[in-house]
C-alpha positions in Angstrom: 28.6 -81.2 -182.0 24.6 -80.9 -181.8 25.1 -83.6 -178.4 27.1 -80.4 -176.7 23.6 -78.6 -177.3 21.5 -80.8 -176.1 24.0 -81.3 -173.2 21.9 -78.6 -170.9 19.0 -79.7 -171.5 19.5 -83.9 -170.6 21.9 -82.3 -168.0 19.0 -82.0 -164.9 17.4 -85.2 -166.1 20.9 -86.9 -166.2 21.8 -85.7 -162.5 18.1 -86.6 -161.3 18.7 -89.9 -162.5 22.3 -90.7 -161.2 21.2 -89.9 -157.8 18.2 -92.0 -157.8 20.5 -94.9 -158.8 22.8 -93.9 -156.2 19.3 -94.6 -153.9 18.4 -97.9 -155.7 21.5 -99.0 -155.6 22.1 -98.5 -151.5 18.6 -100.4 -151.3 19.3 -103.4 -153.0 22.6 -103.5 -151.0 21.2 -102.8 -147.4 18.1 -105.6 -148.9 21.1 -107.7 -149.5 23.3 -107.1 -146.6 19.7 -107.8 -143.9 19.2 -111.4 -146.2 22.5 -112.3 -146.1 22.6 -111.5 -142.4 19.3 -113.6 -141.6 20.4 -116.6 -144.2 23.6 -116.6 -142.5 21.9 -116.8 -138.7 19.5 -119.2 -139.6 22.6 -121.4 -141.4 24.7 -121.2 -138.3 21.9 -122.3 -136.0 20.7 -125.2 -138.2 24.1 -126.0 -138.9 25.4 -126.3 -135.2 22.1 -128.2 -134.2 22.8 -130.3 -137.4 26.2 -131.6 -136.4 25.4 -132.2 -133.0 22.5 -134.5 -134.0 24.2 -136.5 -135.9 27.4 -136.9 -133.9 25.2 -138.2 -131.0 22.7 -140.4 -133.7 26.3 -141.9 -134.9 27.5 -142.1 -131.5 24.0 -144.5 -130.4 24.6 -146.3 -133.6 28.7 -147.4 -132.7 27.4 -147.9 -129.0 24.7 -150.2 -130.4 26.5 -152.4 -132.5 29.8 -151.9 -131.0 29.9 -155.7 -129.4 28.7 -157.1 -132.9 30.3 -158.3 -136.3 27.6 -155.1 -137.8 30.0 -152.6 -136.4 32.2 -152.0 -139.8 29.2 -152.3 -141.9 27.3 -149.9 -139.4 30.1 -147.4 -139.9 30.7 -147.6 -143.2 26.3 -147.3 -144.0 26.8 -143.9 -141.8 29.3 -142.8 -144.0 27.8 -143.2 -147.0 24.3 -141.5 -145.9 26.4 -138.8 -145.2 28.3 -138.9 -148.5 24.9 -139.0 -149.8 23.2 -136.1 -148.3 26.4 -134.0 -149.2 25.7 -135.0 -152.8 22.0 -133.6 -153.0 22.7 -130.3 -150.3 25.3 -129.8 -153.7 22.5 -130.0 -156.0 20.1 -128.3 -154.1 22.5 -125.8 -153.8 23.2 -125.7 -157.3 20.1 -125.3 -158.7 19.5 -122.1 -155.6 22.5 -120.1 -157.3 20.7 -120.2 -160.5 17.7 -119.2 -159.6 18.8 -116.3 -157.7 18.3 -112.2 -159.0 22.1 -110.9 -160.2 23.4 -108.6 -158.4 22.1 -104.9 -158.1 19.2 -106.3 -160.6 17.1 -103.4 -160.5 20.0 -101.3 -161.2 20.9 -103.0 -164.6 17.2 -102.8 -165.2 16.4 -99.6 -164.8 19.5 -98.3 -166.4 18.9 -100.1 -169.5 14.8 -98.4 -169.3 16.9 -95.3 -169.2 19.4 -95.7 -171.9 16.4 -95.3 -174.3 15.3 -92.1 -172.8 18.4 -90.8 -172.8 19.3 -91.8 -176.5 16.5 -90.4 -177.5 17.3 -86.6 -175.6 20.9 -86.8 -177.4 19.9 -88.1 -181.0 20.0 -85.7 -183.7 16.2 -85.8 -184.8 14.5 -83.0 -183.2 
């Protein structure tokens, strides 16, 4: 019963606070919206410059051994450099995810920073 007391007085704190994760919370989303935007560019670009390199290094590579027993074994080489760099892009990858903040991370933080403050306002010691 004594927390419906103490309701007025956390009430203006409470409300100051809510808002200003309201605001924290719209920054780390725009902050994520503009990086995934610019990792996303930057992807596409690489990517598309990417593919075309190698279809025109594989394409000099078939057209250079293509009147030679290497041909197969040219081919199946290519392939398997490829197979290879898929493999450690994976890792690479892998290890990225980890590394990377959670979502909304300064949200969680500050709301558990908070979550003492509060508790303290509502507890029964005076």
């Amino acid at each position: 019963m004594r927390v419906l007391w103490k309701l007025p007085k956390a009430a203006p704190a409470l409300m100051r606070h809510i808002a200003e994760y309201i605001e924290l919370a719209a920054y780390d989303l725009a902050q994520s919206r503009r990086d995934f935007a610019a990792n996303l560019l930057a992807s596409v670009i690489a990517g598309v410059a990417v593919f075309f390199t190698l279809l025109l290094a594989c394409a000099a590579v078939v057209a250079a051994t293509w009147d030679t027993p290497h041909r197969v074994t040219a081919i199946v080489w290519m392939a398997g450099g490829f197979l290879a760099v898929a493999v450690l892009a994976l890792i690479y990858r892998s290890k990225v995810v980890k590394e990377q903040a959670p979502f909304l991370a300064s949200v969680r933080r500050e709301w558990k920073e908070d979550g003492v403050i509060f508790e303290r306002i509502l507890s029964d010691e005076d």
